[in-house]
C-alpha positions as CSV (number, residue, x, y, z in Angstrom):
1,X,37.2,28.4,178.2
2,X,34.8,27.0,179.8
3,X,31.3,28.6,180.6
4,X,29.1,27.7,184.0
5,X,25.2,29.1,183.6
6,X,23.4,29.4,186.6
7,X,19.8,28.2,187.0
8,X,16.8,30.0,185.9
9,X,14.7,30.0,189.0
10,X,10.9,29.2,188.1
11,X,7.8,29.8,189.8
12,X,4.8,27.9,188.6
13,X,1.7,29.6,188.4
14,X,-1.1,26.7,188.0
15,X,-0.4,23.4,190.6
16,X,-2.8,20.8,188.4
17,X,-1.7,18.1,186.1
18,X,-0.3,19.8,183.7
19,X,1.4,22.4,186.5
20,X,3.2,19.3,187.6
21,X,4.7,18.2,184.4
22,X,6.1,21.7,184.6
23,X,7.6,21.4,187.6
24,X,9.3,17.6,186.7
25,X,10.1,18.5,182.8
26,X,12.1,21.8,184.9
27,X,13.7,20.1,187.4
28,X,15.5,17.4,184.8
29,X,16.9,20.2,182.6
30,X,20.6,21.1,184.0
31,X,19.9,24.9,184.0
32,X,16.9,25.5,185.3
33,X,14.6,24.5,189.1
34,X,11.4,25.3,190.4
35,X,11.8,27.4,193.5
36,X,8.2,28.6,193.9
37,X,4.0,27.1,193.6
38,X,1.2,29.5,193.6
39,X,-2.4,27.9,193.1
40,X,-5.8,29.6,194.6
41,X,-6.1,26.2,196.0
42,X,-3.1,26.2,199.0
43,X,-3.5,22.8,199.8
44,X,-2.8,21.5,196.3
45,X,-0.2,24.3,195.9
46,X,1.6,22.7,198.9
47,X,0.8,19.1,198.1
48,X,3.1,19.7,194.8
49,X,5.4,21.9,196.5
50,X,6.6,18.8,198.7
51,X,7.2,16.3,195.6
52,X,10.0,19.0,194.6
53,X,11.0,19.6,198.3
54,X,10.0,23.5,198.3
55,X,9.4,25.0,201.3
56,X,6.5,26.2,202.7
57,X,7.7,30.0,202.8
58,X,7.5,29.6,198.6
59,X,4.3,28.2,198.2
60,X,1.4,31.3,197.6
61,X,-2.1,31.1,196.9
62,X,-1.8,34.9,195.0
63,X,0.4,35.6,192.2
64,X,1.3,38.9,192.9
65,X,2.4,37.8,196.2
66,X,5.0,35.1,195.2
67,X,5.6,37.7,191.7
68,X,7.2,40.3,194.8
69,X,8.4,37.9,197.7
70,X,9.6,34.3,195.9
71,X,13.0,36.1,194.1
72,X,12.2,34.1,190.8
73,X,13.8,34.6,187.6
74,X,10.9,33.2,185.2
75,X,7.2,32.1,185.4
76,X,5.3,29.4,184.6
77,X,1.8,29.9,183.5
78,X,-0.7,27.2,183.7
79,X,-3.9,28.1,184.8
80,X,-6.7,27.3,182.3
81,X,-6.8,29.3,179.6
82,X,-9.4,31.9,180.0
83,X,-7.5,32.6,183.4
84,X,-3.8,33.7,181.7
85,X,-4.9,36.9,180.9
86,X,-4.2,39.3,184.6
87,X,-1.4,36.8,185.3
88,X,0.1,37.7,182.0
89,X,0.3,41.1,182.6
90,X,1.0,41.2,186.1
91,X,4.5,39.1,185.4
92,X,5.6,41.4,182.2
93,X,5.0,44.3,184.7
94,X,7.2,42.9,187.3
95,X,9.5,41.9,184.9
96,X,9.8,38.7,184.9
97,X,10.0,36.7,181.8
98,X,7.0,33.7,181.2
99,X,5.8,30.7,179.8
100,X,2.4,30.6,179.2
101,X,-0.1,27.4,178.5
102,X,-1.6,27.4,175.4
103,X,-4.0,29.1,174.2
104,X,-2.6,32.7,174.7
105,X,-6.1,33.8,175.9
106,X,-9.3,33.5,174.8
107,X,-9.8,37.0,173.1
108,X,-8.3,38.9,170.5
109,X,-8.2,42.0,172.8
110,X,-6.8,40.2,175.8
111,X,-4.1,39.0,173.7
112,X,-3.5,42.3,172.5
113,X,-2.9,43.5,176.4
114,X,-0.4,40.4,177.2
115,X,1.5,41.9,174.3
116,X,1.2,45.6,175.4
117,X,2.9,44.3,178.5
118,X,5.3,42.1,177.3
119,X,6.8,45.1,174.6
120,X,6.6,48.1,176.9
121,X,8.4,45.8,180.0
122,X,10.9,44.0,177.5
123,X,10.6,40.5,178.4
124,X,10.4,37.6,176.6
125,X,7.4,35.3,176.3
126,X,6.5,31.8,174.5
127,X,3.4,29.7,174.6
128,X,4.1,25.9,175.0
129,X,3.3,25.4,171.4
130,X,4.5,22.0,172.2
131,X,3.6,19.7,168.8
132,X,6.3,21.8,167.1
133,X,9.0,19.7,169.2
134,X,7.2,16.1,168.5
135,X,8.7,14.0,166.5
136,X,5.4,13.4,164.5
137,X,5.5,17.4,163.1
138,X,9.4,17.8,163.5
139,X,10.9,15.4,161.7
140,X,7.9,16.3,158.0
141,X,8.8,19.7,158.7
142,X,12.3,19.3,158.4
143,X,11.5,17.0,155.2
144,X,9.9,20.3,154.1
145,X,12.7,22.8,154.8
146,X,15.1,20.0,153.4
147,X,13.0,19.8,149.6
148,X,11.9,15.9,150.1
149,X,9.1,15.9,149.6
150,X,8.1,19.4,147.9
151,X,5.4,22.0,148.7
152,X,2.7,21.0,151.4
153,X,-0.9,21.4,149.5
154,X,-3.2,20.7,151.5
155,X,-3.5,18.5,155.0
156,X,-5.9,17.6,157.4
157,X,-5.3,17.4,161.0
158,X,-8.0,15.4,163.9
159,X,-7.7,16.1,167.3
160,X,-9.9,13.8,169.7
161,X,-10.5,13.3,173.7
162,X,-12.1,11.3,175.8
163,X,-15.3,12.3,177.5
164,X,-13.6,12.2,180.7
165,X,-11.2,14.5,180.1
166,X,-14.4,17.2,180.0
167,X,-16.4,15.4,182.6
168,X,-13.8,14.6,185.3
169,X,-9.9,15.8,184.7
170,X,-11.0,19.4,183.9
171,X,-13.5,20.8,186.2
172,X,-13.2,24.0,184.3
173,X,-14.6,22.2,180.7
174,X,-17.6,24.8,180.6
175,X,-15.4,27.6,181.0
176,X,-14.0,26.8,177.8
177,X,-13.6,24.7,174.8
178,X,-11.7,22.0,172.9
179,X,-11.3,24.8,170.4
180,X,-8.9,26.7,172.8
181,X,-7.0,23.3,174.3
182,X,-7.1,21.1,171.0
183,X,-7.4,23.0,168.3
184,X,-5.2,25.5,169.3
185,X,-2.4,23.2,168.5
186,X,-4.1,22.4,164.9
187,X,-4.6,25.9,163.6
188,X,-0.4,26.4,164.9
189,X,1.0,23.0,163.3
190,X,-0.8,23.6,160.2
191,X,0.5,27.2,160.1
192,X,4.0,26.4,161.0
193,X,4.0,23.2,158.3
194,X,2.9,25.5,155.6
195,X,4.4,28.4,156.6
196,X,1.6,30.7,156.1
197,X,-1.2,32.5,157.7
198,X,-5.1,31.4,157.6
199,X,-7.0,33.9,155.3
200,X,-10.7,32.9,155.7
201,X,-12.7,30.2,158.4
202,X,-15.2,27.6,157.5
203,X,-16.6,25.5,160.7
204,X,-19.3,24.4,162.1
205,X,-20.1,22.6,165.5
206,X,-22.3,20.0,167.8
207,X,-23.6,19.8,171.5
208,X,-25.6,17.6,173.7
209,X,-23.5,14.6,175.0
210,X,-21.2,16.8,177.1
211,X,-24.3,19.2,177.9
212,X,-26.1,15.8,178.8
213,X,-23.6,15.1,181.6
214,X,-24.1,18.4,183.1
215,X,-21.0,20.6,181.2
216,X,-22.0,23.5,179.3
217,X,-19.4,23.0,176.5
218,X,-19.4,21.8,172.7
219,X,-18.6,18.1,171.6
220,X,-17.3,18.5,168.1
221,X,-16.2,21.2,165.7
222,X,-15.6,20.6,161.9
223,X,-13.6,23.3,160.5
224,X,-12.0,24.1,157.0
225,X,-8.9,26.5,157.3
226,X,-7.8,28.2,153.6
């Protein structure tokens, strides 16, 4: 017999770069479409809006609003990351079920509220831990599961972006840190490759190049995980 699954009705919370590869990587799967944009900025809310042909009645500059009005399924959280926290909360309390960027937040006690939320509304939530589908973690991990090639012992793991991506494609950068958008994935991969937790922190850091262009942020961080 067979089964027909209706579509899970997404509103995206978040209309930048990475909001937009949402919205395509959404509207190819079979089961899913993105009915909804909310961004504080309604121009560029609307300007992504029209690549996926969504009307103007579904495209909010507040996330409460389109959280009450857009008759979504699921969310779609891709603000930058020290902005997930409210949002968070706000769609486990309406009940909606999320995705959330990566990092979680940017505080152990913030974190603790989005789970709070999520457990007392009983909806399901996962951070786009993405690395764990790329072929380039996947396929050792399953080498790992599988006993080729034994134990993992130790690894290390370098993350690196261009200047630009600080000085020009985030105009957030001094709101936060490659810590929360690079090495986010690190401290996860290395986790889920060893499958284990991290018991103590070594690290230390540099600034000036990025502060030299005028953004408040670190340049490098060197960090041993045991």
């Amino acid at each position: 017999m067979e089964t027909t699954l209706s579509k899970v009705k997404l509103g995206i919370v978040g209309a930048g770069t990475w909001g937009e590869t949402h919205a395509f990587i959404y509207n190819d799967h079979a089961h899913a479409e993105v009915v909804a944009i909310c961004d504080m900025n309604l121009e560029r809310a609307k300007a992504l809006a029209a690549k996926f042909n969504i009307p103007d009645e579904q495209v909010y500059s507040s996330h409460t609003e389109m959280l009450n009005r857009s008759g979504i399924d699921a969310v779609a959280i891709v603000t930058p990351d020290f902005a997930h926290t409210q949002i968070a909360v706000d769609c486990a309390n309406a009940g909606k079920h999320f995705i959330i960027e990566k990092p979680l937040t940017t505080s152990r006690e913030e974190a603790i509220e989005i789970m709070e939320a999520v457990k007392l509304n009983n909806v399901r939530m996962m951070v786009d831990l993405h690395s764990r589908w790329s072929p380039l973690f996947a396929i050792p991990k399953q080498s790992i599961l599988d006993g080729d090639i034994g134990d993992p012992y130790s690894a290390y793991y370098r993350l690196n972006d261009i200047k630009w991506v600080a000085t020009d494609l985030l105009p957030w950068a001094a709101k936060s840190s490659i810590l929360w958008f690079l090495g986010y994935h690190s401290v996860d991969v290395l986790r889920w490759l060893f499958n284990d937790e991290v018991e103590r922190v070594y690290s230390v850091s540099r600034a000036g190049v990025l502060k030299d262009e005028g953004v408040d942020t670190v340049d490098v961080y060197q960090t041993i995980l045991e």
